[in-house]
ZAZADREN-215420 format. One line per 4 residues: their letters; for each residue x negated, y, z negated of N, C-alpha, C, CB. Coordinates in pm, whole numbers, plus 50000, padded with zeros to 5 digits. Glycine has a CB too. Example, Ala and Ser with C-alpha at 12.3 -4.5 7.8 and 13.67 -1.06 7.14 Angstrom:
as> 48681,49431,49220,48770,49550,49220,48680,49670,49220,48869,49553,49095  48715,49775,49292,48633,49894,49286,48710,50003,49213,48592,49940,49428
This chain:
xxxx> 49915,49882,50000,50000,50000,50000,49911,50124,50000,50097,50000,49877  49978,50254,50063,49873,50370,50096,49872,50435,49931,49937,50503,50244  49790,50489,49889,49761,50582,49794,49863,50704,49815,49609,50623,49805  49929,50700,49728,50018,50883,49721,49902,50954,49634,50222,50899,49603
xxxx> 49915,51107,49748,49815,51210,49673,49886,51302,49613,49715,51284,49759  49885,51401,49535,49945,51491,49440,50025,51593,49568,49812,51576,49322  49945,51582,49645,49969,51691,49774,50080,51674,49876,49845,51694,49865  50130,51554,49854,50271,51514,49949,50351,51621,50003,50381,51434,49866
xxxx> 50402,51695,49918,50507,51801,49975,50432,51956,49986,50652,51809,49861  50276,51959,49998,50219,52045,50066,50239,52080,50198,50124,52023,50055  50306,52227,50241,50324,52268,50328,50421,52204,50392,50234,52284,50373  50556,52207,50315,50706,52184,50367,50733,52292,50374,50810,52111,50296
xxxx> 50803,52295,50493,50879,52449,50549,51019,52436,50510,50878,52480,50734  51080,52305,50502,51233,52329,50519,51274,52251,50442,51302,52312,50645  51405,52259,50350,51498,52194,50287,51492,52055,50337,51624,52258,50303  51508,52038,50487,51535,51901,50502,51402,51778,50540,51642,51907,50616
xxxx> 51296,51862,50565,51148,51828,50542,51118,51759,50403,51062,51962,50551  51165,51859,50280,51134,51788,50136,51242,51693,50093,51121,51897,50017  51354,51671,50135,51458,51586,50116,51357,51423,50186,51624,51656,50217  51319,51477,50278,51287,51369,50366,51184,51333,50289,51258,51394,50514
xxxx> 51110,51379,50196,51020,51361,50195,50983,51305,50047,50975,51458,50249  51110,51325,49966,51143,51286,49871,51206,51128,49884,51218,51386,49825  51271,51092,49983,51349,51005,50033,51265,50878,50057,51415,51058,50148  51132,50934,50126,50986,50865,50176,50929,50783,50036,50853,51007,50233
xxxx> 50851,50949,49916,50836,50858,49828,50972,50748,49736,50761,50943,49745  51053,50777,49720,51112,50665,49634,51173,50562,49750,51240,50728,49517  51145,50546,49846,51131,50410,49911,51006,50379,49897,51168,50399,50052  50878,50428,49886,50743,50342,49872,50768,50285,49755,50600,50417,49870
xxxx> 50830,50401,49614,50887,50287,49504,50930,50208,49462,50919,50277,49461  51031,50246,49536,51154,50080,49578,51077,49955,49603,51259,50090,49753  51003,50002,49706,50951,49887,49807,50820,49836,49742,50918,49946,49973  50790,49929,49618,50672,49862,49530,50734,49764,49396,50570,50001,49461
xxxx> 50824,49799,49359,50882,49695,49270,50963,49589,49308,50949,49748,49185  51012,49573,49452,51141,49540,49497,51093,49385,49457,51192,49587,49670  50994,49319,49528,50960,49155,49506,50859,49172,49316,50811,49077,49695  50862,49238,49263,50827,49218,49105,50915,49111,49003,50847,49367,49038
xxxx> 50835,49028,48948,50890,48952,48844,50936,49028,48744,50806,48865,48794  51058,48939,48662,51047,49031,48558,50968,48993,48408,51187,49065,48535  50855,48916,48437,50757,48945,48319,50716,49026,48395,50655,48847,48251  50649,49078,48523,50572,49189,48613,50629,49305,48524,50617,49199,48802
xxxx> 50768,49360,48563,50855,49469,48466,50832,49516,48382,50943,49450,48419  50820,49386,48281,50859,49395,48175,50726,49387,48035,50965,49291,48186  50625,49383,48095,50510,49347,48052,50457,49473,48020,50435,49265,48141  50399,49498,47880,50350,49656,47813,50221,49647,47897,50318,49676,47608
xxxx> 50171,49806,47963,50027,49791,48035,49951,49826,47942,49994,49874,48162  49832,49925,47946,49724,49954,47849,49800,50078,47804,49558,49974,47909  49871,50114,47817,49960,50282,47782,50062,50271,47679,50058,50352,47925  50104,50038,47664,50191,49998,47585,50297,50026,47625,50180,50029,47480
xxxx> 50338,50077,47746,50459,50106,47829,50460,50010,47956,50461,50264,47875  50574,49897,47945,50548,49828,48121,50652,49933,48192,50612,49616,48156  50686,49857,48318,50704,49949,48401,50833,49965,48395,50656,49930,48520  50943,49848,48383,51052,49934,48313,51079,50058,48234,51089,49877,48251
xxxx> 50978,50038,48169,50955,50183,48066,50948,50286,48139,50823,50197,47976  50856,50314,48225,50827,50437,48298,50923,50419,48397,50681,50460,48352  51032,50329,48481,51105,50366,48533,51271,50435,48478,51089,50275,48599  51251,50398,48343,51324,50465,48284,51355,50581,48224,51331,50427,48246
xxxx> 51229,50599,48201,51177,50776,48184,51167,50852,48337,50986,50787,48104  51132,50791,48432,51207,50866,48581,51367,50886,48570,51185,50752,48733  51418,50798,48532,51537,50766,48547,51617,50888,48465,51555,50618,48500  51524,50891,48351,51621,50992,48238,51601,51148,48292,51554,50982,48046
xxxx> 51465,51149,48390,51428,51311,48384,51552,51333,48530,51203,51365,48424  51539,51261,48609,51647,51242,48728,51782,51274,48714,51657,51110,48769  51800,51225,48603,51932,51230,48547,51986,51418,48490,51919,51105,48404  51882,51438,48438,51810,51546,48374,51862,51716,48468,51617,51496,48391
x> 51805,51600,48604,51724,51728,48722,51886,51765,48772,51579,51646,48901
């Protein structure tokens, strides 16, 4: 899978450019957990958070936004 850089939505001109582009990353997300086990999930990393965790804290700020 390609590396996402901090710089993704550098130099969007238009509303429907960053939609798109927003749309882009959370399908690389999707498409990075989609075949994950759920010990993969569910398993604490070195942060003591697995990835459920941090998709849930996306989830809450999303909710949030």
């Amino acid at each position: 899978m390609a590396e996402q850089t901090m710089d993704t939505f550098v130099g969007v001109a238009t509303k429907a450019e960053l939609i798109e582009g927003i749309n882009r990353v959370w399908a690389t997300l999707e498409g990075a957990i989609a075949g994950s086990s759920e010990e993969a999930l569910t398993t604490p990393g070195g942060d003591r958070w697995s990835v459920k965790d941090h998709l849930a804290h996306i989830e809450g700020w999303e909710r949030y936004l």
